[in-house]
C-alpha positions in Angstrom: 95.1 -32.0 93.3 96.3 -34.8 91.1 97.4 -37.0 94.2 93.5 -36.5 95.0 92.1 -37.5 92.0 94.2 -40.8 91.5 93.8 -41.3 95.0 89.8 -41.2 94.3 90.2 -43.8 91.3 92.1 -46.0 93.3 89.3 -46.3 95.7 86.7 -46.9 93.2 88.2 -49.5 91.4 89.0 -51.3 94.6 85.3 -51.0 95.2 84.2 -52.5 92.3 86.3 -55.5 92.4 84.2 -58.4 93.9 87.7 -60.5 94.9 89.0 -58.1 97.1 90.1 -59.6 99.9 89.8 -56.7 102.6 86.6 -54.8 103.6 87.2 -51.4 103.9 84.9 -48.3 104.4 85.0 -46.9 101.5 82.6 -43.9 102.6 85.0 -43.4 105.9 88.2 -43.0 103.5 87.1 -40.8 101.3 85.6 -38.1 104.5 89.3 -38.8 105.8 90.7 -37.5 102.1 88.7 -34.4 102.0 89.9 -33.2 105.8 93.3 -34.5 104.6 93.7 -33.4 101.6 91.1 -30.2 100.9 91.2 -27.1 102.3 89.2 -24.1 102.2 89.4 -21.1 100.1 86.9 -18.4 100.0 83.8 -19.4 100.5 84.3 -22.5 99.4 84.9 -24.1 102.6 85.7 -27.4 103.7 82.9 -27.6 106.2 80.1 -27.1 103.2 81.5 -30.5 102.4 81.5 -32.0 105.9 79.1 -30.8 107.9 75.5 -31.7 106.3 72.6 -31.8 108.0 70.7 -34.7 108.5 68.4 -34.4 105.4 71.8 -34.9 103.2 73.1 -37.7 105.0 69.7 -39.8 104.4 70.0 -38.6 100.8 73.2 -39.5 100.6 72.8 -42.6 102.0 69.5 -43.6 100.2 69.9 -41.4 96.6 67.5 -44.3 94.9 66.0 -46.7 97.3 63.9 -44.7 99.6 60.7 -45.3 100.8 57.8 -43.1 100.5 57.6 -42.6 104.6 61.1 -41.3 104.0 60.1 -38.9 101.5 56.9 -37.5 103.1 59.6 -37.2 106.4 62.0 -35.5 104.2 59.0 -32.7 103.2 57.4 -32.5 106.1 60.7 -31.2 107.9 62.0 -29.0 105.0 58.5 -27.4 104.6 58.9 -26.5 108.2 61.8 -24.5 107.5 60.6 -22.2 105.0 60.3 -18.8 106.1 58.0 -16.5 104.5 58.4 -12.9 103.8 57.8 -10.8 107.2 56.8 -8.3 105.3 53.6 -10.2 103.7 55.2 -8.7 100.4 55.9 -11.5 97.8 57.2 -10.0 94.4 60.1 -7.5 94.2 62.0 -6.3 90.4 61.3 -8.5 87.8 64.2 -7.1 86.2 66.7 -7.6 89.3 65.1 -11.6 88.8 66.6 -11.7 85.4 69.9 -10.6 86.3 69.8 -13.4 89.3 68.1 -16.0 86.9 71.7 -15.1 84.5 74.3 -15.0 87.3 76.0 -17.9 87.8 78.4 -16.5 90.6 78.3 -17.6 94.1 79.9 -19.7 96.7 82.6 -20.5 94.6 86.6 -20.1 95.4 86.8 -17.4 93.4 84.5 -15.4 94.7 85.0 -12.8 98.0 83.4 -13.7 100.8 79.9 -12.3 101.6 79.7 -11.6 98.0 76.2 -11.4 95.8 75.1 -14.5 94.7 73.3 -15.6 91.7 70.8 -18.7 91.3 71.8 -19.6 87.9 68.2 -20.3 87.0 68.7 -20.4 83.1 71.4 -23.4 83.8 68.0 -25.9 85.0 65.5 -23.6 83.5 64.0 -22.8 80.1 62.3 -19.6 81.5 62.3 -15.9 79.0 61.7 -16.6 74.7 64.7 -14.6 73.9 67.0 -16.4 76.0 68.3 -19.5 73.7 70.9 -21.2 76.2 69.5 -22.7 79.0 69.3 -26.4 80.5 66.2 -28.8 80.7 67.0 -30.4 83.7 64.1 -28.8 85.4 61.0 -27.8 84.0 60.1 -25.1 81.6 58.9 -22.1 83.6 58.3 -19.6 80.6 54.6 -18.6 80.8 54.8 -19.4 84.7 52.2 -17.1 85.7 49.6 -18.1 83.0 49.9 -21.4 83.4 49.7 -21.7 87.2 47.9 -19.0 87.8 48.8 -16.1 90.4 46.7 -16.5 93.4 47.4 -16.7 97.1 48.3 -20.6 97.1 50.6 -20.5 93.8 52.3 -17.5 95.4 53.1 -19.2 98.7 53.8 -22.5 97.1 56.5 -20.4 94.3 57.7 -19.0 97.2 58.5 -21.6 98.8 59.7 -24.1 96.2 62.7 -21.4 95.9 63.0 -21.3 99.7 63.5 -25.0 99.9 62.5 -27.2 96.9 62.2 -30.6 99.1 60.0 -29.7 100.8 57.5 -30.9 97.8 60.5 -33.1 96.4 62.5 -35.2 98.7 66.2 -34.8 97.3 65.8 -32.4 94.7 68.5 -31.3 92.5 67.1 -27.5 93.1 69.3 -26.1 95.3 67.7 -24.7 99.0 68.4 -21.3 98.2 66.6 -19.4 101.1 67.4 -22.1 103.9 71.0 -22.2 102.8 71.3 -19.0 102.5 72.3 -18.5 98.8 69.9 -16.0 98.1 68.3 -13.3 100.6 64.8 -12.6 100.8 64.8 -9.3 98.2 67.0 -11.9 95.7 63.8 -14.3 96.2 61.2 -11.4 96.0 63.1 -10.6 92.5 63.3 -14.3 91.1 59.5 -14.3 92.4 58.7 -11.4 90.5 60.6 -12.9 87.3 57.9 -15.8 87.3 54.6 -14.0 88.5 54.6 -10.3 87.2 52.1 -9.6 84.2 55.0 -7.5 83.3 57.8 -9.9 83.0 59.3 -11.4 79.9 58.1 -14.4 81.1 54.6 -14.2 81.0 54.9 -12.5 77.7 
């Protein structure tokens, strides 16, 4: 691991020297590294690495400079893959939501494969008043249901900003939970009830 990491300096300060005399694709050697040098383990696999779709590779490519056309193509497309519940049911265990919101686990090489993932909500999320540790990354979403509201559109908009969060925000940090499968449809129902349940901690 330490042959990878000097191996990684190396290329970046050749990058940033402006005298070098030899062009080299920098992006190409580093993809070459990780199939050289990485291997999978768990569910951490070398393929979440290579294989991205195509929405990655544009925000890969552009992470600052992209247009607005790209954007509203970015949305459009992701918004197309969010699947709603078959059921017509939107809200599950507010309490389950909790224990997702807390659990960090998931997708890591530690963990077995087809294990339960978490979402790790409280790492972005200010959401419950009695839970002090949380990040401010992404919004505060204590009092979620009394400040947006809990009709029809709020629902299916909460629903899917969990499912796929570009497809109102080209590039998001929020991870695509439902369209890469991190959580399943109950784990969503539960986060869902979480925010919009009268009874929840967060609307208290």
């Amino acid at each position: 691991m330490n042959r990878i990491f000097i191996m990684l300096a190396v290329a970046v300060v050749i990058t940033g020297c402006a005298t070098t005399a030899v062009k080299t694709d920098y992006g190409q050697y580093l993809l070459t590294l990780f199939k050289t040098e990485f291997t999978s383990k768990g569910p951490a696999t070398v393929d979440r690495i290579l294989n991205r779709d195509d929405v990655q590779k544009m925000c890969s490519e552009y992470p600052l400079e992209r247009t607005e056309e790209m954007a509203e193509s970015i949305q459009k497309s992701q918004m197309a893959t969010v699947k709603y519940p078959a059921d017509g049911q939107y809200l599950g265990d507010w309490k389950n939501g909790e224990k997702i919101a807390q659990n960090g686990r998931g997708l890591q090489s530690s963990d077995p494969i087809g294990g339960v993932n978490g979402g790790n909500c409280y790492a972005c999320h200010n959401i419950t008043k009695s839970e002090i540790s949380y990040g401010n990354i992404g919004p505060s979403l204590y009092n979620y249901m009394k400040v947006h509201g809990s009709n029809d559109q709020v629902v299916k908009y909460t629903w899917a900003k969990i499912y796929n969060p570009q497809a109102f925000t080209a590039c998001s940090n929020m991870p695509r939970f439902g369209h890469n499968g991190i959580l399943d449809e109950k784990q969503i129902k539960d986060v869902m009830a979480l925010l919009l349940d009268p009874a929840s901690p967060v609307n208290q």
